[in-house]
N, C-alpha and C positions, 0 to 999 in steps of 0.2 A: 387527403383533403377532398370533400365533397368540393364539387363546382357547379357553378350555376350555370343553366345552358347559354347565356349569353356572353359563357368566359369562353364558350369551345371555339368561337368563329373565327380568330385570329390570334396570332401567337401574343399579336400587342395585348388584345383584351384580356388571355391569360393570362399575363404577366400581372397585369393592373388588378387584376381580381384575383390572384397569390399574394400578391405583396401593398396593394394600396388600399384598393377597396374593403371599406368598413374597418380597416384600421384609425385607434383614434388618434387625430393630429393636434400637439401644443404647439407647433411650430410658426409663427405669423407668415415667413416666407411660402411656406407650403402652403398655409389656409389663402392667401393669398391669387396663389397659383389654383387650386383648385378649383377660386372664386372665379378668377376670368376663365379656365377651362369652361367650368360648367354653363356660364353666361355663353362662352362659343358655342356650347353646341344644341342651344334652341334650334330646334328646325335641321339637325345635323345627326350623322349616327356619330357614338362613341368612340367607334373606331376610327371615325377620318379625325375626330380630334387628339386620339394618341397618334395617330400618324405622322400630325401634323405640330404635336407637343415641342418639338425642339424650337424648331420654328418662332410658336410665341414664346419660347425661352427668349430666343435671340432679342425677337422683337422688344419682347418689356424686361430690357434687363434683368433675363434670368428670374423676373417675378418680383424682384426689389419695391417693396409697396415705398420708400422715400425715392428712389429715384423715379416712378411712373408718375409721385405725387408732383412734382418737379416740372413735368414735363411740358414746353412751352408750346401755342399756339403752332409751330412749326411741326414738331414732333408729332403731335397729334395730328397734326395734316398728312405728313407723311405716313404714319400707321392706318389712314382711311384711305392712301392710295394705293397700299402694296395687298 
């Protein structure tokens, strides 16, 4: 598989760019997840957000677009202080 040089920098980004990137996705949990990935990382490298991908799993259950939809006033305070 040809790679693209900004898969060689970390073992996370080759992974993500073997197996996720430009793959296409019918999944809503996935497209989801890719949705706030990609909005994290305005202003951020790529890398620190697969770094840091488990992470907002924990945080947005696992990516659950009905339970994030859900989420009360509190929740939401709490995901702006951590």
């Amino acid at each position: 598989m040809q790679k693209c040089r900004w898969a060689l920098n970390s073992p996370s980004e080759e992974l993500y760019h073997d197996q996720e990137w430009g793959v296409p996705v019918h999944d809503d949990r996935l497209l989801f997840e890719f949705l706030i990935l990609e909005g994290a990382q305005a202003g951020l490298s790529w890398r620190t957000i697969l770094q840091r991908r488990n992470n907002y799993r924990q945080a947005f259950d696992n990516f659950d677009p009905v339970k994030v939809a859900a989420y009360d006033e509190a929740k939401q305070q709490q995901l702006m202080e951590t």
